[in-house]
N, C-alpha and C positions, 0 to 999 in steps of 0.2 A: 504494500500500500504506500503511494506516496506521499512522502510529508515533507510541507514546501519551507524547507529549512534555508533556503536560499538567501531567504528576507532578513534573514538577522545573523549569519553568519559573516555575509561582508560587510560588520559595523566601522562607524569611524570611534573608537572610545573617546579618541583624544579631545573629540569634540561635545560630549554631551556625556553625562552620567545617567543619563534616560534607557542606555543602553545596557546596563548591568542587570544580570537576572538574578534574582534571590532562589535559595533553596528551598523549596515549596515539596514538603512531605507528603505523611500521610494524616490524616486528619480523622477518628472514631466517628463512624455512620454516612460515613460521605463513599458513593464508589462513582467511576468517571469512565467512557464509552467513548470513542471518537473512531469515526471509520469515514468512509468516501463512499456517498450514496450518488455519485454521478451528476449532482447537481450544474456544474460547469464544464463545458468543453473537454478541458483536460483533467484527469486525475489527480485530485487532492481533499486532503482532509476535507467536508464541509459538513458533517452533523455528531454531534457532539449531546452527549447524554448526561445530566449528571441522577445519580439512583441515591436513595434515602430509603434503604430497607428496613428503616423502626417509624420512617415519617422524620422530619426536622418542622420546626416554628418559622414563620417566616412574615417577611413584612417589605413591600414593592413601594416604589415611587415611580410614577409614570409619564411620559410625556403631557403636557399641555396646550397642544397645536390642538386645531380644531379639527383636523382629521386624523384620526388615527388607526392605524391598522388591525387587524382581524385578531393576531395575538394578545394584542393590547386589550380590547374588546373580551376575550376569551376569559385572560389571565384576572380581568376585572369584575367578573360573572363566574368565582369561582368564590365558594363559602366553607371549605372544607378549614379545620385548623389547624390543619398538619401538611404537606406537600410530600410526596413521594416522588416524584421526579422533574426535571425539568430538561425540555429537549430542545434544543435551539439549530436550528439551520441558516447558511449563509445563503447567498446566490439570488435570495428572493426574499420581499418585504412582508410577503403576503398584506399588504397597502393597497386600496383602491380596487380592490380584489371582489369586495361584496359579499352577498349569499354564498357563494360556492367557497371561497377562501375559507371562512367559518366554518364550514360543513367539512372543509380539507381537516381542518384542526380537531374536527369534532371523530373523524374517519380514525387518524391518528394517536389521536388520546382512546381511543378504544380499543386498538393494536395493541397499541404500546399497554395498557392496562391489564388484557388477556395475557398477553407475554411477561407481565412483571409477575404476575399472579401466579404463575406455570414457574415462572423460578423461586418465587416465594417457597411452593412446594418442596421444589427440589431441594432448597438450599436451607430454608428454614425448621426448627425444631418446632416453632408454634408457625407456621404460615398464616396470611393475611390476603385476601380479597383485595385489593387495588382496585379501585375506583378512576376513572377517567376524568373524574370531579377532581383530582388529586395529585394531576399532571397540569403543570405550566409551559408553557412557552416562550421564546424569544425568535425571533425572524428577526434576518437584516439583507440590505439587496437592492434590486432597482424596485422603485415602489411601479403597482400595474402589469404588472406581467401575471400570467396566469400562476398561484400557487401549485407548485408540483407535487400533487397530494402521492400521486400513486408512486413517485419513485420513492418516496419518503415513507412513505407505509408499507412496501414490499421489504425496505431494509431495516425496518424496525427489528425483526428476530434477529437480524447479525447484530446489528448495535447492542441487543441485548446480551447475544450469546459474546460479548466481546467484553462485557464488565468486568473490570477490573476491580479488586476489592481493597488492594493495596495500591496508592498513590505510591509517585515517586515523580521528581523534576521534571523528567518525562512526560507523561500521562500529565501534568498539569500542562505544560509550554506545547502538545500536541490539543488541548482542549482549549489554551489561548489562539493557537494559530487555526485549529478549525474554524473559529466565528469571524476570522477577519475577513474582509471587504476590500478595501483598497490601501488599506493599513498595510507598512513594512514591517514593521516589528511587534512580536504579540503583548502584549501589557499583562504582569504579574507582580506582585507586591503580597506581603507578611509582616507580619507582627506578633509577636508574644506577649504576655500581660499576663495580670492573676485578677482573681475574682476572690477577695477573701484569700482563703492560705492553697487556693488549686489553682494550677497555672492551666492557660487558656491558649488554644490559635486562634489566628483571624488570619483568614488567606483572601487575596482576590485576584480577580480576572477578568480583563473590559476587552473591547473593541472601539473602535471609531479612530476617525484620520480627517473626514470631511461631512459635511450637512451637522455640523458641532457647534450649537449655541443652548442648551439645554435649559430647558426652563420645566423642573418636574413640581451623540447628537446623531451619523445615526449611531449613538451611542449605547452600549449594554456594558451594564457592570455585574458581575455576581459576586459576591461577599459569604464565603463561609466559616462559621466557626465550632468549634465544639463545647461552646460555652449553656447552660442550660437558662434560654431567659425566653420569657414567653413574648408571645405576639404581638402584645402591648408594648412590652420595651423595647423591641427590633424595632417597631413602629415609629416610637419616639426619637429613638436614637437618631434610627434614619435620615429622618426628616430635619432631627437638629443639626445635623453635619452635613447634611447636602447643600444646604445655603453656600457655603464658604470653601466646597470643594467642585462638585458636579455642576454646579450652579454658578461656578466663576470659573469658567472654562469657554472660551470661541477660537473657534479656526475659524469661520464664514462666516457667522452670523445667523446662518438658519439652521433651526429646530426641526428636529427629524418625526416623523410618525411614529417613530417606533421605538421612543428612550425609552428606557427601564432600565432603573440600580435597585437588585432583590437582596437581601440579606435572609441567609436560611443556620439556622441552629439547631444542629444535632441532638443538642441535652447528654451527651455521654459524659460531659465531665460535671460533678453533682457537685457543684457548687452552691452557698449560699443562695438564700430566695431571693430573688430582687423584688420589689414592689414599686417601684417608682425609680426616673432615672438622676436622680436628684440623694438618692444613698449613694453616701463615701463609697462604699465597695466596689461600686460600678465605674468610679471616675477613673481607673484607667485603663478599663475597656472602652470606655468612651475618647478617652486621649489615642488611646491604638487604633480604634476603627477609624478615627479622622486620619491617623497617620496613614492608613489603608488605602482610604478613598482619597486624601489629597494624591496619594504617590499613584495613583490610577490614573487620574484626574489631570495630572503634567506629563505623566507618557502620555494621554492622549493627544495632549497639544503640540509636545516634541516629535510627534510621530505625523502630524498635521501634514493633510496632502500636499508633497513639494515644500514644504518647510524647512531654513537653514536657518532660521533665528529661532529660538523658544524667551521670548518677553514675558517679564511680567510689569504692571500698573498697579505703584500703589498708589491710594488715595487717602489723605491722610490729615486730619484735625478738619473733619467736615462736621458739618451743623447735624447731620443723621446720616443714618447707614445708608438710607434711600439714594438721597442726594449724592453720595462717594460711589454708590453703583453705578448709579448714571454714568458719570463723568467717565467712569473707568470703563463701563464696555465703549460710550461713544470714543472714546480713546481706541479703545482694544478692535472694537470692527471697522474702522473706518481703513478702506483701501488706501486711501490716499498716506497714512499712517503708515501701514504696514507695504506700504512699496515703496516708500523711501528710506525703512529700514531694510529692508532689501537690498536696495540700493547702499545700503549703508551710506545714507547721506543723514547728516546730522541737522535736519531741516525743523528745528525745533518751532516753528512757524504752524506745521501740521498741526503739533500739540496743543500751540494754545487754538485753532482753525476747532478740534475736539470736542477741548472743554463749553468750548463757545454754543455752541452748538446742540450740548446736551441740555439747554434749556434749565440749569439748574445757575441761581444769582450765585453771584459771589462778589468777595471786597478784592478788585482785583489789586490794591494797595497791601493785599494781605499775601500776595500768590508768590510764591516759590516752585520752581522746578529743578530737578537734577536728573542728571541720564549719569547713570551709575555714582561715582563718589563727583561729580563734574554735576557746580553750580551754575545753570544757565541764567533763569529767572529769580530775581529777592524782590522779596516786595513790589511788584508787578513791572520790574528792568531787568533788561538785561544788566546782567554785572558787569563793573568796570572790565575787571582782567577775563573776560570772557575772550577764551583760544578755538579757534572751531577749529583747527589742528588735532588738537588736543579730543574732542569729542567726537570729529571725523575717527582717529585711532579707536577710541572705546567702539565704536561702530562694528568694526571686525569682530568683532566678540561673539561666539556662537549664543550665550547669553546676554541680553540687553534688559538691565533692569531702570524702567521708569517710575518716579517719584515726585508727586503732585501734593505740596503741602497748601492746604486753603488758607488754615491758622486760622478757623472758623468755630471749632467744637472739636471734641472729644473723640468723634466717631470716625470707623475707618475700613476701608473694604480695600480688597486685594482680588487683580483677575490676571487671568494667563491665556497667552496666547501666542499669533504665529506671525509670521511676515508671509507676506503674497506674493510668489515669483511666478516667472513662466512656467514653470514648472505645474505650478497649481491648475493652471488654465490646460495644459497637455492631457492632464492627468482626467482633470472633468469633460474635457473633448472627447476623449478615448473612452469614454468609462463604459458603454454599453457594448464599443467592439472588442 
């Protein structure tokens, strides 16, 4: 079977830390399935299983576009409070698909149910019925094309008879590179933590590269741990950490049909009860899974279609957090922004063109800017000793870090993103041949 290792074998390191893979084990209750159901041209990974043979807890965040795909739909009309599997396939959005997309997934979660059931049998001492109520989804792909029901439901008994029950680096970096899209490199990140006196994993795994402005790009993230905390608090968690990681992420600007970041919990390690996410105990599970889903959250944007720059925009002593977001994505998606850091032209002109622009007041007697440790703007001037020599050089730099002080308030938001090269435009030219 092949596996398109190609992608991240000829990395540049010297050039980004985006490029380091963590060692990604085995994790209690979790097993992982990746094979090639033919979905594209040539042979490669493209469907990917993950199996929860006791059930895991779990808690989704979904896209906010007004159209959205048939999985999304599915995964959202599902009541069960356990999950037993989740299958995701690339090549296709199942988007704009309708009645029959639905009915594909509906085909599939019945397959895949019968089949989980049958090894329940075989493999378990108490076996359990598997419900099709109990299976999720993720789709990513051209959105509009017919959903490929039947190649995807004749390969369900391989995918199954292919579960693996022990994880290793492998089986994880073979189930990041099955859902990728137009992405070069698979995105994997870990964390360790304790919960009380038992120690805990959090492991994750995303895609996306392009259609990345998420507002819960075409983004998927999955999050697993073996921590036991129920539905509610994966809930909350989720949701509190997604603002400031998944949520401060743009390569383009547009929001895909089909975002989803699910977080699923095994319970093997019995840990303390939680009750709320607001008990000491939890805080640094909640400090780890940010660390999780940020370091998800910048490979996506380092890995950004045709992307040589990975930026970030901070924004910083604003009046509210609202206002610093503004400023920072109209920063962050503006073309004009990100092709003259391309260019590596130090056209500090763009930035304030941005801010301006974002419709959010300011004292601009109060505005400071810097591009890296380099003071452009004080107090709404340029500085005397301003060298554009000097900030030309910092340009080169595979990372460009921007810093917008209002000296307004308290409040402060941070977003990450890409520069716009020819390359980007190749890449969305070609993307359906």
């Amino acid at each position: 079977m092949a596996i398109n290792f190609k992608n991240f074998i000829n990395l540049q390191p010297s050039k980004s830390k985006m490029c380091d893979f963590q060692d990604l084990d085995h994790i209690d209750g979790i097993s992982i399935s990746v094979i090639c159901a033919n979905l594209y041209s040539k042979p490669r990974d493209d469907l990917v299983m993950f199996y929860f043979r006791d059930g895991a807890n779990y808690a989704s965040v979904y896209t906010q576009s007004k159209i959205v795909s048939e999985n999304i739909k599915w995964n959202l009309n599902r009541k069960s409070k356990k999950i037993k599997s989740l299958i995701i396939n690339t090549r296709n959005a199942n988007a704009f698909t309708g009645p029959e997309g639905y009915k594909g997934l509906k085909e599939i979660a019945e397959e895949a149910s019968m089949q989980l059931s049958k090894k329940q049998k075989k493999d378990e001492d108490f076996p359990k019925i598997i419900s099709s109520n109990e299976i999720l989804f993720g789709c990513t792909g051209t959105i509009g094309e017919r959903y490929p029901t039947e190649k995807i439901k004749k390969n369900i008994p391989i995918l199954i008879d292919k579960i693996k029950y022990t994880q290793n680096k492998l089986i994880w970096m073979r189930a990041a590179l099955g859902m990728m899209t137009t992405d070069l490199k698979p995105k994997l990140a870990m964390e360790e933590c304790s919960i009380g006196n038992k120690k805990i994993k959090i492991y994750g795994i995303a895609k996306g590269s392009g259609m990345i402005f998420p507002n819960m790009a075409t983004t998927l993230g999955y999050i697993f741990t073996d921590a036991n905390l129920s539905n509610n608090i994966l809930n909350e968690l989720l949701k509190k950490n997604i603002p400031t990681t998944f949520n401060a992420i743009t390569c383009d600007g547009d929001t895909s049909t089909n975002d989803m970041v699910s977080i699923f919990s095994t319970g093997k390690i019995k840990n303390s009860k939680i009750n709320n996410i607001n008990d000491k105990k939890i805080k640094n599970f909640d400090i780890a899974l940010h660390s999780v889903l940020l370091n998800l959250s910048k490979r996506i944007v380092a890995d950004g279609e045709g992307a040589s720059k990975f930026i970030t925009i901070n924004i910083l002593k604003s009046k509210n957090e609202k206002d610093a977001k503004k400023i920072a994505f109209s920063i962050a998606n503006s073309p004009l922004v990100k092709t003259a850091i391309a260019g590596e032209d130090p056209n500090w002109g763009r930035i304030i063109m941005a801010i301006g622009k974002s419709g959010v007041n300011i004292n601009l007697k109060r505005l400071s800017i810097n591009f890296g440790d380099v003071r452009i703007i004080d107090k709404g001037q340029l500085v005397n000793t301003y060298n554009e020599s000097e900030v030309a050089n910092y340009m080169k730099e595979h990372t460009i870090n921007i810093s917008i002080n209002l000296n307004m308030g308290l409040k402060k938001f941070t977003a990450y993103t890409m520069d716009l090269t020819k390359k980007y435009i190749e890449i969305n030219t070609d993307y359906r041949s």
